[in-house]
C-alpha positions, 0 to 999 in steps of 0.5 A: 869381728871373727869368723866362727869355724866348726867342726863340720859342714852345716847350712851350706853343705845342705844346699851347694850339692842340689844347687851344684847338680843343677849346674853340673849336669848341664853340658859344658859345651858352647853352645851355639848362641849365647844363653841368657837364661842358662846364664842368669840361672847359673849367676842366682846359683852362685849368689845362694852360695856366697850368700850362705858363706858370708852370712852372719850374725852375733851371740854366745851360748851365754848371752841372750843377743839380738843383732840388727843389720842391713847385711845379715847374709843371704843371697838377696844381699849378694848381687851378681851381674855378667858383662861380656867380655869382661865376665862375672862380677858378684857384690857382697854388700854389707851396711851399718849394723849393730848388736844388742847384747844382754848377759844372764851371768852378769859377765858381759856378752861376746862383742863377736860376729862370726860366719855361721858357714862351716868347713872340715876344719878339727879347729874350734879356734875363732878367726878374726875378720880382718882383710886377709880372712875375707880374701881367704873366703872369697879364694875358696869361693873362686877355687870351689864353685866359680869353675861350675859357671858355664859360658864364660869365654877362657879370657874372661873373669870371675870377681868377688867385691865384698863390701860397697861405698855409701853415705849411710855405711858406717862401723858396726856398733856393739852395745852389751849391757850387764848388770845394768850398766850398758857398754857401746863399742864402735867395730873397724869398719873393714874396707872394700875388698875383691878377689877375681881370677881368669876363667882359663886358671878356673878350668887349669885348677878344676882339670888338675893342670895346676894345683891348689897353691897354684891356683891361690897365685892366680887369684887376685886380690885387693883393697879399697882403703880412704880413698875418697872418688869425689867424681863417683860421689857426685855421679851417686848425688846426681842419680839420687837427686835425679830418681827421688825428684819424680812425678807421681806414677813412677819408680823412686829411689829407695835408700841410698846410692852405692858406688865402687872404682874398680881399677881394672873395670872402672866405676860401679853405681848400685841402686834400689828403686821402688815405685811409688804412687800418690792415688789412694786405690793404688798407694795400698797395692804393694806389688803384682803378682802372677795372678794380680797385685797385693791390695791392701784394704779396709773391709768398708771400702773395698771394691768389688771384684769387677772394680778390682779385676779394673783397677789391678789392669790400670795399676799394671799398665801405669807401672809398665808404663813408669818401668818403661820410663825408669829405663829410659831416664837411667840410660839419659843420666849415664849419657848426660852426666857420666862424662863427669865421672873423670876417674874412669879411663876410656877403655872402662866401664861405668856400670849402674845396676837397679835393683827393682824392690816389689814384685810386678808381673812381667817386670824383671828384679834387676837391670844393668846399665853399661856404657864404655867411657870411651862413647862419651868422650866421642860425644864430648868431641862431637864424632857421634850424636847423644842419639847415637851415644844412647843407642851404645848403652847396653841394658841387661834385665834379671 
């Protein structure tokens, strides 16, 4: 895989200005309380940018190619999540993927990947995409725009992973045909790799306290590479177990379970979940709207306005109602089951983020799930209740 680097700024020199304005003429002041929505506004900022510099996709000017992956850049594939009194962490998520390539001259097509951001640099030379390049980026991303995020605490901190662990991850797949002869090659599948680095370093650097080689030694920087958390996998069996074996009415799975161990925070877990019906009215609803819900239907039985004013009400409560239990069920699962998670140390995390697939009034995009390990092991010792153990699950909505 490389990393294509122009000549000029492109994509992401059309939107970092508008997006940074936006963060910029905000006072930089504490305020008073803490700003939830300022906050979310400023973590979706962010999540546009790296979007923008970690999207990819594959050709040359002489091969016509067309690239299939479930990463393919954007900020819908970047996830960003603020725990106090640790910070900011932002998921760069990549999957499997591959690359259909034909070649017009009979020569072959490239078999690259590159970065379609683009910095000042006179070189037209490709960049591999190895360990190094990655962590190269996600500095640049810490150095150029993490210090713009407002209400992070001096201690806290600002981390970048950029890759996820699932069953359903696996290299990349080039297949380039030529001639009629039809070439497949697997890609090394890169590790997971982070980057983070202390707001006070963030404010020394923007301040000019410290300079830019100073500030690239505050930065640090890691990687994941064959070392199998049996423990993660199984807490990641049980949630898929748990949320695919659901009643009627309710938020399921979608895909598959992620999952990370951060050494210096603990475990991450990454869910998408969807709701699902089995009535025949509501199963062509896709989602509710700020004015109502999407309905599919065919013309000779749809209801009439009355009738769809009704069931639009019906659907939206039901789907209240199972969000409601979906929170419910997630923060029992951590409760009952995250004692098994043995990896995390009792001063760490075990964070579970869901990301809710469909759009429903009233019903926000994501929720974060976070418990300190150290709750459980008072449950296991028997100093507090499971009463008490859920009530010290934190539960943040997006």
């Amino acid at each position: 895989m490389e990393i294509k680097q122009g000549k000029t700024m492109k994509r992401i020199q059309k939107i970092v200005p508008t997006l940074l304005i936006i963060l910029l003429t905000t006072p930089l002041a504490w305020a008073q309380s803490f700003d939830a929505n300022r906050m979310n506004r400023d973590i979706k900022i962010m999540e546009n940018i790296l979007g923008e510099m970690f999207k990819t996709y594959s050709g040359n000017s002489s091969s016509r190619a067309v690239y299939i992956a479930d990463f393919a850049g954007g900020s819908r594939n970047v996830r960003g999540t603020y725990l106090p009194g640790y910070g900011i962490i932002f998921n760069v998520q990549t999957s499997s993927s591959f690359v259909l390539s034909q070649s017009s001259d009979g020569q072959g097509s490239s078999n690259s990947f590159y970065y379609s951001y683009s910095t000042n640099s006179t070189s037209d030379d490709d960049v591999t995409v190895d360990e190094e390049s990655v962590k190269n980026r996600i500095t640049e991303f810490l150095k150029d725009y993490a210090s713009t995020i407002g209400q992070l605490k001096s201690t806290e901190n600002v981390m970048v992973i950029y890759g996820s662990n699932s069953r359903n991850s696996f290299p990349a797949l080039v297949y380039t045909s030529s001639n009629g002869k039809v070439d497949r090659k697997e890609t090394e599948k890169l590790p997971v790799i982070s980057g983070s680095v202390a707001k006070k370093d963030l404010d020394d650097y923007r301040s000019g306290k410290i300079n830019e080689s100073a500030f690239a030694s505050k930065v640090k920087t890691a990687s994941t590479k064959d070392k199998e958390y049996l423990d993660l996998k199984v807490m990641g069996n049980i949630f898929e177990t748990a949320l695919r074996d659901q009643e009627e009415e309710s938020f399921r799975l979608s895909g598959n379970v992620n999952y990370l161990m951060l050494d210096n925070f603990g475990a991450i877990f990454n869910i998408d979940a969807s709701y699902r019906t089995d009535d025949r009215f509501f199963g062509r609803v896709t989602g509710i709207s700020v004015t109502g819900a999407y309905i599919r239907t065919d013309s000779r039985d749809a209801p009439d306005a009355k009738e769809a004013e009704e069931k639009e009400a019906e659907f939206t409560a039901k789907v209240n109602e199972a969000y409601s239990q979906l929170k419910s069920n997630i923060k029992e699962y951590l409760v009952d089951y995250g004692r098994t998670v043995n990896s995390v140390k009792p001063d760490q995390y075990i964070l579970t983020t869901v990301n809710v697939r469909g759009r429903y009034k009233d019903i926000p995009e994501r929720i974060d799930f976070q418990l300190k390990k150290s709750v459980l092991d008072q449950l296991d010792k028997g100093s507090i209740t499971r009463e008490e153990a859920l009530k010290q699950v934190v539960v943040t909505e997006y």
